[in-house]
N, CA, C, O and CB atoms as a CASP TS submission, in Angstrom:
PFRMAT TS
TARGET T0000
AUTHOR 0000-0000-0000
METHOD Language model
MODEL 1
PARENT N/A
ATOM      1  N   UNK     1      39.667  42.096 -38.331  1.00  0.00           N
ATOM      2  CA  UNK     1      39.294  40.843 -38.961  1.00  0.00           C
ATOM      3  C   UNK     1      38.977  39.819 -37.876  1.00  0.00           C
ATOM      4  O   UNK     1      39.787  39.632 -36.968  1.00  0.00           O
ATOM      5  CB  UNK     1      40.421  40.331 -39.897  1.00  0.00           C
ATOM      6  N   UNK     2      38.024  39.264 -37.927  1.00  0.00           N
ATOM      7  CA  UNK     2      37.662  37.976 -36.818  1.00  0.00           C
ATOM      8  C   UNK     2      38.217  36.679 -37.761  1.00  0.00           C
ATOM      9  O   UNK     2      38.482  36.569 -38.958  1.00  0.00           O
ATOM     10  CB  UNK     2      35.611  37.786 -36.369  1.00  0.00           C
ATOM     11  N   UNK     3      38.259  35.703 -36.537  1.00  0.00           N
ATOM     12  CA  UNK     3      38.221  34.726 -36.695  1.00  0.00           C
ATOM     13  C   UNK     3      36.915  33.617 -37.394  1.00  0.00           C
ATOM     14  O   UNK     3      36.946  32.743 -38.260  1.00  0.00           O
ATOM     15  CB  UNK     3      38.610  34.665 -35.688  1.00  0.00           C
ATOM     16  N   UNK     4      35.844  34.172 -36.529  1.00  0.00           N
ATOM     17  CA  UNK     4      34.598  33.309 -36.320  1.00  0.00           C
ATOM     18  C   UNK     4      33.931  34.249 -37.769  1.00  0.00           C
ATOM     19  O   UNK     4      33.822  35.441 -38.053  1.00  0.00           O
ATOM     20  CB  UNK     4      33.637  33.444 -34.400  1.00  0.00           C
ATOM     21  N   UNK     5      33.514  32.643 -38.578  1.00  0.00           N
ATOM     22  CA  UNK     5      32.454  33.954 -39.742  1.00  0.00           C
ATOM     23  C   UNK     5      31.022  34.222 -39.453  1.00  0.00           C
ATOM     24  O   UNK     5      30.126  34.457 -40.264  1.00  0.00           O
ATOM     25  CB  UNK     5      32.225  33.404 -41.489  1.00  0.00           C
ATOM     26  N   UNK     6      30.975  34.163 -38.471  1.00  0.00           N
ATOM     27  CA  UNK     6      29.549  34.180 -37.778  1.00  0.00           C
ATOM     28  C   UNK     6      29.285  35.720 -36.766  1.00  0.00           C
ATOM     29  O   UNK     6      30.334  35.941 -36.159  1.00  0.00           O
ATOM     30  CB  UNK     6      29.494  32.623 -36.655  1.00  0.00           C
ATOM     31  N   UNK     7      28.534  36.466 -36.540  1.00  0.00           N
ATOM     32  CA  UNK     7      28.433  37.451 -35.989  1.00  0.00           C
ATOM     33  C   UNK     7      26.731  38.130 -35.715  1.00  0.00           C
ATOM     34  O   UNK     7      25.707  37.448 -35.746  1.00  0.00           O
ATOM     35  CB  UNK     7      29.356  38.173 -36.761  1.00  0.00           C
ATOM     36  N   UNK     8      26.785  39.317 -35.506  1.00  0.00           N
ATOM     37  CA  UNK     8      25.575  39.291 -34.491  1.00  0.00           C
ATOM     38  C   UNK     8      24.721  40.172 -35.639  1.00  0.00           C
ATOM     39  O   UNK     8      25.278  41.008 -36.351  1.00  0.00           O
ATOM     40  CB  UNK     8      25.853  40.115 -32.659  1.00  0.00           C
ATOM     41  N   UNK     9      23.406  39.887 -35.709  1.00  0.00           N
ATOM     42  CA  UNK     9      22.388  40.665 -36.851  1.00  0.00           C
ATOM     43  C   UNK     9      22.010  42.303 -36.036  1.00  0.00           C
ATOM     44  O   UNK     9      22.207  42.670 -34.878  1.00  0.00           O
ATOM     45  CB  UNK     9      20.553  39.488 -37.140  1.00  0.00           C
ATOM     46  N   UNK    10      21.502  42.897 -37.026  1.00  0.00           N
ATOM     47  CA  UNK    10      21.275  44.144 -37.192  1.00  0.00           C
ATOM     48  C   UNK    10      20.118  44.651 -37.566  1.00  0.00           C
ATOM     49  O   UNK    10      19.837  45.828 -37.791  1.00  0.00           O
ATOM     50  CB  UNK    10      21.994  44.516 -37.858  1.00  0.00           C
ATOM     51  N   UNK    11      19.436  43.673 -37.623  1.00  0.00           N
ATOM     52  CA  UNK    11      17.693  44.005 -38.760  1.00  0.00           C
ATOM     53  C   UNK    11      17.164  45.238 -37.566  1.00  0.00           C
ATOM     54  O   UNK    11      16.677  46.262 -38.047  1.00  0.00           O
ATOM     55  CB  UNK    11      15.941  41.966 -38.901  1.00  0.00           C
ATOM     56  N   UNK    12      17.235  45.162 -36.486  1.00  0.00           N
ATOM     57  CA  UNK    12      16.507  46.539 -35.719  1.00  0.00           C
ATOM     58  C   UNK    12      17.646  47.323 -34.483  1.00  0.00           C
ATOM     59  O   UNK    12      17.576  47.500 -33.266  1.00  0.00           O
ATOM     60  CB  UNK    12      14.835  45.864 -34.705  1.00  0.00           C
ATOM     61  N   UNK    13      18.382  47.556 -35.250  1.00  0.00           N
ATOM     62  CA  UNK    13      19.495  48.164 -34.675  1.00  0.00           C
ATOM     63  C   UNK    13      19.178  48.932 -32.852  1.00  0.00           C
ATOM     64  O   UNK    13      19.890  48.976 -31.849  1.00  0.00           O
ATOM     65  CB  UNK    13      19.910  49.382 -35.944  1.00  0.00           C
ATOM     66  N   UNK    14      17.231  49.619 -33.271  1.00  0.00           N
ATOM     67  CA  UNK    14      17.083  50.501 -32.355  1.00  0.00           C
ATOM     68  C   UNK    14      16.327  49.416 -30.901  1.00  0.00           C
ATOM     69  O   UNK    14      16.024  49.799 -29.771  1.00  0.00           O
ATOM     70  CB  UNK    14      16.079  51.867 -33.103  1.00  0.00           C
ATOM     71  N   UNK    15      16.181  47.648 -31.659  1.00  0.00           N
ATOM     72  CA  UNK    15      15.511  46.949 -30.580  1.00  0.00           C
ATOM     73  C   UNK    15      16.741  47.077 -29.625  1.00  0.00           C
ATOM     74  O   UNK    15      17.903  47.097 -30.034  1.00  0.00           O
ATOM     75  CB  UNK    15      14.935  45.337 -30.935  1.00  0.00           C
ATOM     76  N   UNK    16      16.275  47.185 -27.967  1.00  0.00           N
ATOM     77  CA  UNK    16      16.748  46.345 -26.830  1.00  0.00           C
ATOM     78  C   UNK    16      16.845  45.240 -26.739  1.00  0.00           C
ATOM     79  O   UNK    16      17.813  44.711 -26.193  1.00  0.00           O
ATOM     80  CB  UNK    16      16.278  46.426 -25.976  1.00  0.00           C
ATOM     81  N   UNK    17      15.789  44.547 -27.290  1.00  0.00           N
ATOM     82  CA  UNK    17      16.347  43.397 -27.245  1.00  0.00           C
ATOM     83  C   UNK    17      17.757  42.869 -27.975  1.00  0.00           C
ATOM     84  O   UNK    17      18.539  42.052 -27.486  1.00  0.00           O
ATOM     85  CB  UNK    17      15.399  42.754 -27.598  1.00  0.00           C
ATOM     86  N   UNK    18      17.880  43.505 -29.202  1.00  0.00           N
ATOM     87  CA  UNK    18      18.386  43.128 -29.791  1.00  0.00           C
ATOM     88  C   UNK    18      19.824  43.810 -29.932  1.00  0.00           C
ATOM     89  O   UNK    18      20.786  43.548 -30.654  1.00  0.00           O
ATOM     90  CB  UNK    18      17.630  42.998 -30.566  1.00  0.00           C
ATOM     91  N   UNK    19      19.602  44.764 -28.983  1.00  0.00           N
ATOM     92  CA  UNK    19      21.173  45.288 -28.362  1.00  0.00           C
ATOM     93  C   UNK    19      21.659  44.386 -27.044  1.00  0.00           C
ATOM     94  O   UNK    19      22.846  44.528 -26.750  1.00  0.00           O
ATOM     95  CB  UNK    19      21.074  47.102 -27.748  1.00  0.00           C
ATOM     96  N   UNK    20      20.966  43.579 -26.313  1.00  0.00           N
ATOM     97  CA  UNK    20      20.721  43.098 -25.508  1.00  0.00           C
ATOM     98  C   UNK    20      21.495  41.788 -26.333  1.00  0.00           C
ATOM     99  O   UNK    20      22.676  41.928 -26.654  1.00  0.00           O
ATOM    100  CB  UNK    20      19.317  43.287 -25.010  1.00  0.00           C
ATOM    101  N   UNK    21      20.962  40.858 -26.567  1.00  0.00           N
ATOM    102  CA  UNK    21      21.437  39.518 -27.415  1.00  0.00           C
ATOM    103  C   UNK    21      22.686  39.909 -27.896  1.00  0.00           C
ATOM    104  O   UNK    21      23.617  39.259 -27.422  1.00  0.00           O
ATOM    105  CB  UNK    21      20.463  39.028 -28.719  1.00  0.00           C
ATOM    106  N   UNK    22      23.042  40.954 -28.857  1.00  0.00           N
ATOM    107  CA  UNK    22      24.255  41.663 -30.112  1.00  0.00           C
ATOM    108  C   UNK    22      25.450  41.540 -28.742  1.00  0.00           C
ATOM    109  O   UNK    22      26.530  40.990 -28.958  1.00  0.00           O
ATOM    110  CB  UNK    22      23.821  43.975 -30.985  1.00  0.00           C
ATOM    111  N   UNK    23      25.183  41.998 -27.621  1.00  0.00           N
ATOM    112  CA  UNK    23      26.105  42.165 -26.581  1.00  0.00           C
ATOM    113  C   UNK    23      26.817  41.174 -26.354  1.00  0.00           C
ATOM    114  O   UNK    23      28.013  41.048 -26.618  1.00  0.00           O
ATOM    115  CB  UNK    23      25.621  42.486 -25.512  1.00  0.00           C
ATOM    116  N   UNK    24      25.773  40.065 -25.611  1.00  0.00           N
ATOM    117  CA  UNK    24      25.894  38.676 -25.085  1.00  0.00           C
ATOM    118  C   UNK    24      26.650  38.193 -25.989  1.00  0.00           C
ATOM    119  O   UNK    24      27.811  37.836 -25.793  1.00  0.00           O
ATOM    120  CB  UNK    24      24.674  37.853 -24.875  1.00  0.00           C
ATOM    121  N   UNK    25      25.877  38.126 -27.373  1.00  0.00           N
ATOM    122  CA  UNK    25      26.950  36.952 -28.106  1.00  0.00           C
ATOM    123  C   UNK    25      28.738  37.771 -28.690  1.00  0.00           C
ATOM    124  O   UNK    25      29.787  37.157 -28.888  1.00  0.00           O
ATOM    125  CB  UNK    25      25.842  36.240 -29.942  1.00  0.00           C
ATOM    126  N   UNK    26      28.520  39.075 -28.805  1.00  0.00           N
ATOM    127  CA  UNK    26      29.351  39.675 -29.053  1.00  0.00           C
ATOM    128  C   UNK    26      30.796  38.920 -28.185  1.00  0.00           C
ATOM    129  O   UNK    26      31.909  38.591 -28.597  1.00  0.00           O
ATOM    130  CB  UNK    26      28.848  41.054 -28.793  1.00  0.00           C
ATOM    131  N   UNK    27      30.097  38.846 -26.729  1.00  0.00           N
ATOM    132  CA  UNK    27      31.467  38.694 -25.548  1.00  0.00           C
ATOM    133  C   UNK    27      31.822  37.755 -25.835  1.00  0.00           C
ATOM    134  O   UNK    27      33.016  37.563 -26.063  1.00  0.00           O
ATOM    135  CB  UNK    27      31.382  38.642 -24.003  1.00  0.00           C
ATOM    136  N   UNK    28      30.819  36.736 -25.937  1.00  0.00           N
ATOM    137  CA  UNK    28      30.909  35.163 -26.350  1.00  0.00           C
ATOM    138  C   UNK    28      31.558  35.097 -27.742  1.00  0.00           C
ATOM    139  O   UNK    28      32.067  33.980 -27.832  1.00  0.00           O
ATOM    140  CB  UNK    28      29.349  34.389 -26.422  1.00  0.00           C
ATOM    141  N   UNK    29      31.674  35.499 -28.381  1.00  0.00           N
ATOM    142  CA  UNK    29      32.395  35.579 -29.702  1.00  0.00           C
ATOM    143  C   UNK    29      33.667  35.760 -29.487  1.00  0.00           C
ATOM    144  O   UNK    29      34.455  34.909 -29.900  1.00  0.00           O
ATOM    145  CB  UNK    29      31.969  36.596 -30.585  1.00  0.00           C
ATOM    146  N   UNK    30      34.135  36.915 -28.789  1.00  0.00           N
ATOM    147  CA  UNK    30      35.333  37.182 -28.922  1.00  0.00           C
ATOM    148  C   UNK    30      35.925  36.051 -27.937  1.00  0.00           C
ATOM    149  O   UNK    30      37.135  35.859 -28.048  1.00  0.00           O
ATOM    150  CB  UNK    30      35.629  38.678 -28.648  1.00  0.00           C
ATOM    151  N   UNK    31      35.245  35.298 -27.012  1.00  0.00           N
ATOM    152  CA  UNK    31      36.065  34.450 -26.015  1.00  0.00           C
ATOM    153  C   UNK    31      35.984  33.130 -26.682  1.00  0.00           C
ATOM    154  O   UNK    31      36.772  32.235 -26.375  1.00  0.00           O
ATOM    155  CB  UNK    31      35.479  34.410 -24.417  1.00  0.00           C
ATOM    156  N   UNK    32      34.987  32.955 -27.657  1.00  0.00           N
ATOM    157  CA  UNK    32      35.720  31.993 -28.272  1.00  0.00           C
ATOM    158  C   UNK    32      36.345  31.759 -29.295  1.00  0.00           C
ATOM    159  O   UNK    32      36.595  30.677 -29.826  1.00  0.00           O
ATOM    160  CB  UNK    32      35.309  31.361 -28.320  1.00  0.00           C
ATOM    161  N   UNK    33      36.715  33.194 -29.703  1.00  0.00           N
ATOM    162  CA  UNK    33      38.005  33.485 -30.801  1.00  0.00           C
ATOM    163  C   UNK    33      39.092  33.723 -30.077  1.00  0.00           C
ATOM    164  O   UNK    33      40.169  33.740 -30.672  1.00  0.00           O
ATOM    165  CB  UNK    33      37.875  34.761 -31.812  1.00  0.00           C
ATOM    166  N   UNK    34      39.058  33.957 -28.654  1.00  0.00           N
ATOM    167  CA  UNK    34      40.539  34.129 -27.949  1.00  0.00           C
ATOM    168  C   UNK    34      40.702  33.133 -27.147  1.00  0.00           C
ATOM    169  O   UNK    34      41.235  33.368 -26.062  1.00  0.00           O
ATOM    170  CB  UNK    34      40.801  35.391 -27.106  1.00  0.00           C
ATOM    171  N   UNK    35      40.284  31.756 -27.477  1.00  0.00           N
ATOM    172  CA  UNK    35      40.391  30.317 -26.918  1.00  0.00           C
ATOM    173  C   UNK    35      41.243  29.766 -27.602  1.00  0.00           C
ATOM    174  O   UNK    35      42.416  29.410 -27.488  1.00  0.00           O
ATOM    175  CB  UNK    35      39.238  29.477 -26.909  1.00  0.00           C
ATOM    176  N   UNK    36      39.981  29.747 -28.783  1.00  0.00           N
ATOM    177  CA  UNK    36      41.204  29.213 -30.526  1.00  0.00           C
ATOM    178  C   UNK    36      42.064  29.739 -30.852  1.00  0.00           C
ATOM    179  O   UNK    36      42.960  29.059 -31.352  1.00  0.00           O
ATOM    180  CB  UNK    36      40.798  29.267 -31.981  1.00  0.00           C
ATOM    181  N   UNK    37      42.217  30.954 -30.765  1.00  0.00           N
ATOM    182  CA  UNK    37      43.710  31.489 -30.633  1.00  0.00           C
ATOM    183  C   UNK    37      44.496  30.737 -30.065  1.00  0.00           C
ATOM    184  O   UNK    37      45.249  29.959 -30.651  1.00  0.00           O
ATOM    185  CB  UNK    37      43.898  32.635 -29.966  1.00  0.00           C
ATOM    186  N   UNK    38      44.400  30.903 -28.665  1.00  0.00           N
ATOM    187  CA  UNK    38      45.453  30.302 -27.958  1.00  0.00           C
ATOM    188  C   UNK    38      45.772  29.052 -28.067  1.00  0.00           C
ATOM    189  O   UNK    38      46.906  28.711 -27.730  1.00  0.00           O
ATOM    190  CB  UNK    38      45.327  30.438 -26.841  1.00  0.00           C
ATOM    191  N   UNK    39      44.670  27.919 -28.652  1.00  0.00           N
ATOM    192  CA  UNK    39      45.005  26.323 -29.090  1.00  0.00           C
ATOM    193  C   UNK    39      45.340  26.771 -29.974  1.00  0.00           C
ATOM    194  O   UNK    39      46.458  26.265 -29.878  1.00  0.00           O
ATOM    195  CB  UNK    39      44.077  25.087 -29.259  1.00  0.00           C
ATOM    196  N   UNK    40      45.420  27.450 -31.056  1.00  0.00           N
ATOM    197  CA  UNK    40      45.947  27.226 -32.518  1.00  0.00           C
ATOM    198  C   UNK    40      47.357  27.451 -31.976  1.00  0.00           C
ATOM    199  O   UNK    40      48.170  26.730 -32.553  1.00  0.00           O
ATOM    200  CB  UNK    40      45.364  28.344 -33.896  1.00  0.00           C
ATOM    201  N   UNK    41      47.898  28.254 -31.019  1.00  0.00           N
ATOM    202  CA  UNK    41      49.001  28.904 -30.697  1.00  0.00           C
ATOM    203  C   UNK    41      50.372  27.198 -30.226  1.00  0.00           C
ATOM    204  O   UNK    41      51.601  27.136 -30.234  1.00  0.00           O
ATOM    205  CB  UNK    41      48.388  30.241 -29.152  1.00  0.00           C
ATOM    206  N   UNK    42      49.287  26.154 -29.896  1.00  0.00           N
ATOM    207  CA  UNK    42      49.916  25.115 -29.034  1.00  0.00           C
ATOM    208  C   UNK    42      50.087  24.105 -30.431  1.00  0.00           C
ATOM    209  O   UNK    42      50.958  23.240 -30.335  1.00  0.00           O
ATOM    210  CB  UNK    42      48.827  24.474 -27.523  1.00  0.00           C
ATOM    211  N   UNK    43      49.602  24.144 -31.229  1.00  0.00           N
ATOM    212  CA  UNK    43      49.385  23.175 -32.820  1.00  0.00           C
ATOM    213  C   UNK    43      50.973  23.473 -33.572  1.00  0.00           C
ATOM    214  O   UNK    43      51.364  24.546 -34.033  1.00  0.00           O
ATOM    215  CB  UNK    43      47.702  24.031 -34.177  1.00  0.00           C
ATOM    216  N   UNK    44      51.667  22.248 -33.524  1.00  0.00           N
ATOM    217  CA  UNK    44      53.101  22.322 -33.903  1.00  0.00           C
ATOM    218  C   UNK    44      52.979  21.825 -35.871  1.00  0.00           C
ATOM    219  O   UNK    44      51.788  21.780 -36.181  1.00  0.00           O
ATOM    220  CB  UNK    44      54.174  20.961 -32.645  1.00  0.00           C
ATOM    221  N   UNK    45      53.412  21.671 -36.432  1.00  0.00           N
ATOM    222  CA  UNK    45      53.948  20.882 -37.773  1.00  0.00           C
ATOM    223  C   UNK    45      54.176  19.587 -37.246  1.00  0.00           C
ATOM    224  O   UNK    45      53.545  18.644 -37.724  1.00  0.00           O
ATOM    225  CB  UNK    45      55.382  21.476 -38.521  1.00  0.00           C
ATOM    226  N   UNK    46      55.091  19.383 -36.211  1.00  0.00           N
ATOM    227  CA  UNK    46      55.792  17.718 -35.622  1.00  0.00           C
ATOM    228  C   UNK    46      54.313  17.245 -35.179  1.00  0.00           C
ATOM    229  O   UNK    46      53.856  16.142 -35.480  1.00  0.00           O
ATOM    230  CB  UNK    46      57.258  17.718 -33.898  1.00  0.00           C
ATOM    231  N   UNK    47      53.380  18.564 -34.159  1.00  0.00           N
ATOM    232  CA  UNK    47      52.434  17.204 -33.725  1.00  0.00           C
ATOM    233  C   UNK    47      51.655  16.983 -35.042  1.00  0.00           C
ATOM    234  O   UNK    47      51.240  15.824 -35.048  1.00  0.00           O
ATOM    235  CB  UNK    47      51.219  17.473 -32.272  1.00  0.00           C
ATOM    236  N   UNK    48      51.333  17.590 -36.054  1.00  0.00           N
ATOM    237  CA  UNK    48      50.500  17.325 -36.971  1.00  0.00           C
ATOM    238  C   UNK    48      51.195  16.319 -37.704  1.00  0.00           C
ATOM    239  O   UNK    48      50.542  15.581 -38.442  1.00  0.00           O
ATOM    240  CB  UNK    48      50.075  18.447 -37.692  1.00  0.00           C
ATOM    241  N   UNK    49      52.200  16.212 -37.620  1.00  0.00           N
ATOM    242  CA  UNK    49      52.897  15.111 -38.421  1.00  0.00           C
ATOM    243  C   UNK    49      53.132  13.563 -38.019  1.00  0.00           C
ATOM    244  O   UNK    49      53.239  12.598 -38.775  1.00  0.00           O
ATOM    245  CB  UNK    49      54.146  15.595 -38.617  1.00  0.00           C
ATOM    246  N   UNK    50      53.191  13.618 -36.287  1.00  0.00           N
ATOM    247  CA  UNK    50      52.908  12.774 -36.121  1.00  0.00           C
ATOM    248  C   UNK    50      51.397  11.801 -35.782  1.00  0.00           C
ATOM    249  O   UNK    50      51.029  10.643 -35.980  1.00  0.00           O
ATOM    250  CB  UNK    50      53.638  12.912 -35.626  1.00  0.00           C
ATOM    251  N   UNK    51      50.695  13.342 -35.019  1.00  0.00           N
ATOM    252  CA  UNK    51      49.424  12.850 -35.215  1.00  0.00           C
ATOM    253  C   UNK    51      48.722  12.080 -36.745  1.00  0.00           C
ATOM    254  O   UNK    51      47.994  11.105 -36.564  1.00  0.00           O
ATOM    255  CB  UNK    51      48.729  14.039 -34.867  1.00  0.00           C
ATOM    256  N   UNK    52      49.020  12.643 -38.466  1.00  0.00           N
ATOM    257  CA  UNK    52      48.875  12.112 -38.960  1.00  0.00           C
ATOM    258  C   UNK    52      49.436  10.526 -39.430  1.00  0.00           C
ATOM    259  O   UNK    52      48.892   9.874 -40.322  1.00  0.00           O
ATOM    260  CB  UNK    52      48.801  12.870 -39.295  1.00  0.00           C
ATOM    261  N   UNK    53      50.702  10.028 -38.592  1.00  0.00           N
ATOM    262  CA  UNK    53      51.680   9.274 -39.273  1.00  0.00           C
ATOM    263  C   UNK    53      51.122   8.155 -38.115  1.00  0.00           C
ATOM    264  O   UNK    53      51.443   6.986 -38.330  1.00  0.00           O
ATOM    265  CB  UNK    53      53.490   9.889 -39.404  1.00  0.00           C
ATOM    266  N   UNK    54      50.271   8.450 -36.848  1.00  0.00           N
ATOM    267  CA  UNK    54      49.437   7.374 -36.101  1.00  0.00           C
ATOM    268  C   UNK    54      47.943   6.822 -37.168  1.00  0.00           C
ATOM    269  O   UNK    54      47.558   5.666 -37.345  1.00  0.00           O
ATOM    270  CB  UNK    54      48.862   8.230 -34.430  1.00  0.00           C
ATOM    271  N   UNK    55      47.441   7.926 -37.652  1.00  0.00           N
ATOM    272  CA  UNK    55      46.362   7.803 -37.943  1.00  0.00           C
ATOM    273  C   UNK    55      46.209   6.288 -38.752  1.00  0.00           C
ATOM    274  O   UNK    55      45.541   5.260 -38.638  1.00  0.00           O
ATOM    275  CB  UNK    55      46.030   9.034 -38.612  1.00  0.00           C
ATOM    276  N   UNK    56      47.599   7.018 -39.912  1.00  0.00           N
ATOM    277  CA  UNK    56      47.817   6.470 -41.466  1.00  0.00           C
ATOM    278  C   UNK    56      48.278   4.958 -41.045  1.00  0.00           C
ATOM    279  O   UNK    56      47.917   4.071 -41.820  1.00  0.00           O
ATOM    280  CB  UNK    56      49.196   7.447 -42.531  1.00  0.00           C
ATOM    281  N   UNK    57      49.248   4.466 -39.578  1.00  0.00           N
ATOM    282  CA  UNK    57      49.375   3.194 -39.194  1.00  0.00           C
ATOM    283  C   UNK    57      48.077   2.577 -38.911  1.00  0.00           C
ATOM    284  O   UNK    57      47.874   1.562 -39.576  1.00  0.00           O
ATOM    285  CB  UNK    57      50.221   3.117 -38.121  1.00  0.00           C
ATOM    286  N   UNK    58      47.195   2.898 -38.146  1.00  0.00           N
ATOM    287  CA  UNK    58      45.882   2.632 -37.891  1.00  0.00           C
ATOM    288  C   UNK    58      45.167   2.506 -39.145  1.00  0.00           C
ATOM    289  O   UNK    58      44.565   1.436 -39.232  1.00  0.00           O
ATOM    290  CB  UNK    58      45.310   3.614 -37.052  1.00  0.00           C
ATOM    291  N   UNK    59      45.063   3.205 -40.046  1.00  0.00           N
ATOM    292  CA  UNK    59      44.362   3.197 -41.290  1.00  0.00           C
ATOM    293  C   UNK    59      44.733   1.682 -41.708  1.00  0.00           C
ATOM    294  O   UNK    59      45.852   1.261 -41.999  1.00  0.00           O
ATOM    295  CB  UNK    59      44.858   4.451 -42.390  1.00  0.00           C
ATOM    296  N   UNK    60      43.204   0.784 -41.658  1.00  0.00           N
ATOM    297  CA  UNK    60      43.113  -0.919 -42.482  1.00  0.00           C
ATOM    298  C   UNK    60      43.144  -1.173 -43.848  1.00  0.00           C
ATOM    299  O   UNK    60      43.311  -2.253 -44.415  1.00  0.00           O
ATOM    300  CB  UNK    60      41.812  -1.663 -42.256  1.00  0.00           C
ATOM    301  N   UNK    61      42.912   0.267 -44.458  1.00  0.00           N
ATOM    302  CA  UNK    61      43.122   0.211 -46.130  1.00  0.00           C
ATOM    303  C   UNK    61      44.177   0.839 -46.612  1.00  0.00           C
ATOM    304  O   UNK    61      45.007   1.507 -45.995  1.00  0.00           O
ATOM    305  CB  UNK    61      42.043   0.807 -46.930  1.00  0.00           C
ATOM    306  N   UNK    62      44.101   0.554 -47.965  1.00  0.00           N
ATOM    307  CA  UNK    62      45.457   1.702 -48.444  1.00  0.00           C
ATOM    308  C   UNK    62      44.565   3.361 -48.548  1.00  0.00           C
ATOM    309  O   UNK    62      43.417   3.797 -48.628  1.00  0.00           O
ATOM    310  CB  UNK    62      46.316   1.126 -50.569  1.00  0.00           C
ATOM    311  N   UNK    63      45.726   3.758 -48.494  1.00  0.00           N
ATOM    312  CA  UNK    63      45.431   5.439 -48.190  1.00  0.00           C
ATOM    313  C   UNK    63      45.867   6.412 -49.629  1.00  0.00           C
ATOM    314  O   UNK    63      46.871   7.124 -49.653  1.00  0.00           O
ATOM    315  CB  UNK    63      46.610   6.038 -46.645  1.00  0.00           C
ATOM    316  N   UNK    64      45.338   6.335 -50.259  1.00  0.00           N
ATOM    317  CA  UNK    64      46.071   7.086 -51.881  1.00  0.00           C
ATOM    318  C   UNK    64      45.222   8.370 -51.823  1.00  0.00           C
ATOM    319  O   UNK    64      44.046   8.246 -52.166  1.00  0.00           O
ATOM    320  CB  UNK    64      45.708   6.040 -53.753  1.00  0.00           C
ATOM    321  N   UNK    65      45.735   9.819 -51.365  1.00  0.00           N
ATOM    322  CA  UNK    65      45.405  10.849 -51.753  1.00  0.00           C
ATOM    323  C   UNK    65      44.407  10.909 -52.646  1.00  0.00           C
ATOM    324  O   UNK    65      43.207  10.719 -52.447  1.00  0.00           O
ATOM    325  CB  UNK    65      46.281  11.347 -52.079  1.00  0.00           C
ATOM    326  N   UNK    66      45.155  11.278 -53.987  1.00  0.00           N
ATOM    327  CA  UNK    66      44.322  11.229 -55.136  1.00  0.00           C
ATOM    328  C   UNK    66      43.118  10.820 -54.946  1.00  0.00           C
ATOM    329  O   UNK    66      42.309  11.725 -55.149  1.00  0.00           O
ATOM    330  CB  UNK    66      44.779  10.525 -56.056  1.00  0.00           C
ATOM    331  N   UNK    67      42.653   9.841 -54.643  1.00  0.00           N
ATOM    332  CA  UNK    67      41.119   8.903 -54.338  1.00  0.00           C
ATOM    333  C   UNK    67      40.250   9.909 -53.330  1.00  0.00           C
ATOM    334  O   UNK    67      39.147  10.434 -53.484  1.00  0.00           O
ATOM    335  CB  UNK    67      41.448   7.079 -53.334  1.00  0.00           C
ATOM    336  N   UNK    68      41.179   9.954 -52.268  1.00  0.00           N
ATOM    337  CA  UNK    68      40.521  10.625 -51.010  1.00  0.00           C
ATOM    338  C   UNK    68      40.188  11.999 -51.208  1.00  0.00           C
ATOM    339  O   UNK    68      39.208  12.350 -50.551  1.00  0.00           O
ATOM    340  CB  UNK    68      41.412  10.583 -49.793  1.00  0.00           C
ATOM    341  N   UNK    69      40.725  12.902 -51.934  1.00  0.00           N
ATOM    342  CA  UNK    69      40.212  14.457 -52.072  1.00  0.00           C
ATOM    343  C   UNK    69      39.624  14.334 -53.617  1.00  0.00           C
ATOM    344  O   UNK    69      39.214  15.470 -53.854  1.00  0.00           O
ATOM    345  CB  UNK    69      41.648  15.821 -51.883  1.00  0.00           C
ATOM    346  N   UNK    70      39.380  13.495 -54.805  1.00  0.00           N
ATOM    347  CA  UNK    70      38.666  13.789 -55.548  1.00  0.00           C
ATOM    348  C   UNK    70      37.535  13.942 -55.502  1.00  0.00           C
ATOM    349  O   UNK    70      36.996  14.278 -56.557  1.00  0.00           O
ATOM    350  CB  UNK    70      38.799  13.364 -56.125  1.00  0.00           C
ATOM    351  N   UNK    71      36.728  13.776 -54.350  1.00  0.00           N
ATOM    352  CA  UNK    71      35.540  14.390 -54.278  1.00  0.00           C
ATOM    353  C   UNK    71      35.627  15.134 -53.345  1.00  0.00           C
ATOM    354  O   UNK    71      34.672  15.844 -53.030  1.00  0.00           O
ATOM    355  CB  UNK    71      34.515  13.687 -54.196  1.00  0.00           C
TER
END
């Protein structure tokens, strides 16, 4: 299972070129699914909690859920 929902096409399986490109981004894919890994790995509950509890002081209006995700 990947991370990234993005991945490499297939329309001419037998092009060089296009084994060529499938490669490149292939490596590049996986290094930047084993980046985000490792930041997702550093992402606590406390910092998300406090990162949100700066935001919500900073926030100049009132902040009511409900409002904000009904659309």
């Amino acid at each position: 299972m990947s991370l990234l929902a993005i991945g490499n096409r297939a329309d001419s399986p037998a092009c060089l070129v296009e084994q060529a490109v499938n490669a490149a981004l292939g490596r590049t894919f996986e290094e930047a699914e084993a980046l985000m890994l490792s930041r997702f790995g550093a992402v606590t509950l406390a910092h998300l909690c406090d990162d949100f509890h700066e935001r919500l002081s900073a926030h100049k209006q009132s902040y009511d859920l409900d409002t904000i995700h009904a659309t």
